[in-house]
N, C-alpha and C positions, 0 to 999 in steps of 0.2 A: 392358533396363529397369532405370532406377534405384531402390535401395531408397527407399521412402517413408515416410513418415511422414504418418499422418491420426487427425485431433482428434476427438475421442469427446464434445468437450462439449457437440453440437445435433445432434437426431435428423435433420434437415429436410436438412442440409446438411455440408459441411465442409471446412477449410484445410489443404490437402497440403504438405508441405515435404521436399524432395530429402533423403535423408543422403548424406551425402558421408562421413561416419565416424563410426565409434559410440566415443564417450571410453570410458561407461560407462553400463551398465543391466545393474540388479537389484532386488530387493524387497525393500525393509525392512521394520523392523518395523509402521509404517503406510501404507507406499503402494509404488508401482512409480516406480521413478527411471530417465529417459534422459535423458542427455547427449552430444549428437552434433554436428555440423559438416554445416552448411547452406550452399552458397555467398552466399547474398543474406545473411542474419539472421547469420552467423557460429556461434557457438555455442549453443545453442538446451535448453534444460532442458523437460521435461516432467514431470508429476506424474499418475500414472493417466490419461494418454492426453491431459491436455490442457496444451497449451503454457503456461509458466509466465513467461518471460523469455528473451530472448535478447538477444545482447553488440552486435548492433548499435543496436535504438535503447529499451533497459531505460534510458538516461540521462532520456527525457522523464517514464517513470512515477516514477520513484524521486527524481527533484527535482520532481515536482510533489505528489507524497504527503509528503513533508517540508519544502520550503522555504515553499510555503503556509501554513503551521500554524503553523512556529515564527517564520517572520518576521510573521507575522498578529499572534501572541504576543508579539514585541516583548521578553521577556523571558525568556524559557525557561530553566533550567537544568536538570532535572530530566526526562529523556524516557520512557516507556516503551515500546517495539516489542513487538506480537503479531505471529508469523511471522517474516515475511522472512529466512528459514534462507541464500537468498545472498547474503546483504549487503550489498546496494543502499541499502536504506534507511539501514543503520548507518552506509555510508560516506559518506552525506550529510550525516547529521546531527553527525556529528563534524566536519565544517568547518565548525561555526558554535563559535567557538574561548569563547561564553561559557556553552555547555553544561556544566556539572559532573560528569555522571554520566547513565548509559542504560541502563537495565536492557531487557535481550531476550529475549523465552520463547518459544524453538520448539521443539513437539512431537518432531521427528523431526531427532535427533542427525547420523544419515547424509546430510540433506541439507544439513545446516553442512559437512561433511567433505568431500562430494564437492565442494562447490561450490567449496572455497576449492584444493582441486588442480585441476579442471576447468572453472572460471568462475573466476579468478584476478584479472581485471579488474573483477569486479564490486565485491569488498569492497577488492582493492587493499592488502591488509595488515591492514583497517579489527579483526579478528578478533582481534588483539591490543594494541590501545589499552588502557591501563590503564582509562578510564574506564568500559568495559564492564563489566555483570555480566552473564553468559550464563546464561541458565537454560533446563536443556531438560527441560520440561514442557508441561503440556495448560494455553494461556492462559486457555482458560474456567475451569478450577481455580485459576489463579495469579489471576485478579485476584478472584475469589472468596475467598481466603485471604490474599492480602497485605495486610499494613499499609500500607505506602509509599505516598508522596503524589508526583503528579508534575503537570510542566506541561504536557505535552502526550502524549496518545496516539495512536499511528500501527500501525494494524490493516490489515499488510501479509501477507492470509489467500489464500488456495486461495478459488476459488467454494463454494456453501456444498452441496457432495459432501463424502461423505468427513470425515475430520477435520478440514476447513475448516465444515462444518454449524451446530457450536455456536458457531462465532465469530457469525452470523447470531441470534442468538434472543438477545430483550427481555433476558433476566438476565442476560445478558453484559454487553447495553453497560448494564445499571440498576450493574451492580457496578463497570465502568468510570467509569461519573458518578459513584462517591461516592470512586475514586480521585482524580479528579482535584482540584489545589487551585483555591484560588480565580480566575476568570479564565481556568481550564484550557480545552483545546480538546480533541476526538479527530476524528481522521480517518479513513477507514474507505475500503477499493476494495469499488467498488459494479458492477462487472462493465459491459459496453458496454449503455448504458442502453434502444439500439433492439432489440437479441437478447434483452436478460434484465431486459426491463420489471417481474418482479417480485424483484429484488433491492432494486432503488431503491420498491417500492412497500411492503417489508415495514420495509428499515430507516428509512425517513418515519415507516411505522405506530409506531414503535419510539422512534425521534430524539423525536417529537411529543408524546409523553409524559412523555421526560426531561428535554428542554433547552428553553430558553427559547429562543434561537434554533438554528434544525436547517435545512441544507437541504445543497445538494449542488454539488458546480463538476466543470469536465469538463477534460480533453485527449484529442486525437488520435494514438493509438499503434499504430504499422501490424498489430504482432505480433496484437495485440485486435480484429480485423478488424469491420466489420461497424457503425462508425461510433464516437461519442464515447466514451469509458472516463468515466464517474462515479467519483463520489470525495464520501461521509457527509461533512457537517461540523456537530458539536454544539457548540455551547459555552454558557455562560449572560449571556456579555457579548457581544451583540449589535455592541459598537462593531468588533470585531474583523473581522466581516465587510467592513467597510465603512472599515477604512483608506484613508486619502487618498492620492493615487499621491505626492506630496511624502514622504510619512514613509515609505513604500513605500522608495523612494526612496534614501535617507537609511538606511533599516537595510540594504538592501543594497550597498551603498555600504560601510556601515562592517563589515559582515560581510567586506569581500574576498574574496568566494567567486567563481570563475570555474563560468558555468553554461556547459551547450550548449542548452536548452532555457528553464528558467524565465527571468523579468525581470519588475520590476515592473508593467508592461503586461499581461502575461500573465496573472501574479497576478489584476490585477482584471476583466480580461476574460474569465477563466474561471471567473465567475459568473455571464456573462449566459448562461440557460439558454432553450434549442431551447420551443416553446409546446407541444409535445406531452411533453415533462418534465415542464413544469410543471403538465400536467392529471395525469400521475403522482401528482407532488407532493400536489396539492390534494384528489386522491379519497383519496387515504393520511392523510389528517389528521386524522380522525375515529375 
């Protein structure tokens, strides 16, 4: 019998994954870290018993939680990341070459650590761009306390267990809206919207209050089993949502970024949302 590995995140059910080898597992100062070898997923990271990413297909969450946003934006220089300790997210959004500057705040130092000897591929170097300020701290504290104004934020969190929780609750994203500048966007993982219908029902409750327009686009990531991964999206200019596939187009084009997942098709297609979302949506909006 091979050792296994089974997910803690739904009482009802859950997804087993073979180890084939354990990198590393220990306890940090905030969570329980495994990093193992899976023959299907490859390398496979977990956080308190639930899978977090793994090397074979982490390219479709992490080009679609940032290439969305910032080409939606059209102009970005200025990023801010909550989370993403394995740098998926950082490593994307530094191939958009007219970014300036990304400031990152994650909680728990060890998970930068391990991941950049252990998941190697995920940040790919990305951990030492000068344009980075790393900060490891508690993000519901950082954007509470910073000054800094930025163009787009990308809230790449744990489900809201743990010290992923606060990333979830109204004060957060009210303090995120008065970071961001004018025309800003955040994005936000909203957990598979058929298993954790009220993720997507609280940050609505949440989004609806602060931005003028709020709603939510999806993809399909096998590792998230259990149907579409959601993905917050607030901003206060509405046109953003609703870029033309021409201009779409055209920024990615001039972006030069080689995807394996996003393209501007995608982009706008993964707004048309499933009709039982959208009663999500609408019962949350009051």
């Amino acid at each position: 019998m091979k050792n296994q590995f089974e997910e803690t995140l739904y009482d009802a059910h859950a997804q087993t994954l073979n180890i084939e080898e354990v990198y590393f597992e220990d306890k940090s100062e905030h969570q329980h870290i495994i990093i193992f070898h899976n023959s299907k997923f490859g390398r496979v990271m977990a956080l308190d018993g639930v899978v977090q990413t793994t090397e074979k297909d982490e390219f479709i969450y992490h080009e679609m939680l940032t290439h969305v946003p910032i080409l939606a934006h059209g102009a970005a220089e200025n990023i801010l990341i909550i989370g993403g300790g394995d740098g998926g997210i950082l490593r994307e959004a530094l191939r958009h070459t007219k970014i300036n500057n990304i400031t990152m705040v994650e909680i728990d130092e060890a998970v930068v650590d391990m991941c950049v000897k252990y998941l190697p591929n995920h940040s790919q170097g990305a951990f030492d761009n000068s344009k980075l300020n790393l900060v490891i701290a508690d993000g519901a504290r950082f954007v509470a306390e910073t000054k800094d104004k930025f163009d787009v934020i990308i809230v790449d969190s744990t489900d809201p267990i743990g010290p992923g929780e606060v990333l979830f609750q109204f004060e957060f994203y009210k303090n995120c809206k008065s970071l961001l500048n004018k025309d800003g966007i955040i994005v936000t993982q909203n957990g598979v919207a058929f298993m954790q219908p009220d993720e997507i029902k609280n940050t609505q409750k949440c989004f609806s209050k602060i931005f003028k327009d709020n709603y939510f686009y999806l993809a399909s990531i096998p590792t998230y089993f259990g149907g579409d991964m959601a993905f917050g999206w607030g901003t206060d200019n509405a046109q953003h949502r609703h870029i033309d596939l021409d201009t779409l187009k055209a920024r990615f084009k001039d972006s030069e970024i080689k995807t394996k997942y996003y393209n501007p098709e995608i982009h706008q297609g993964s707004f048309a949302i499933p009709q039982y979302i959208l009663e999500l949506i609408s019962s949350s909006s009051t």
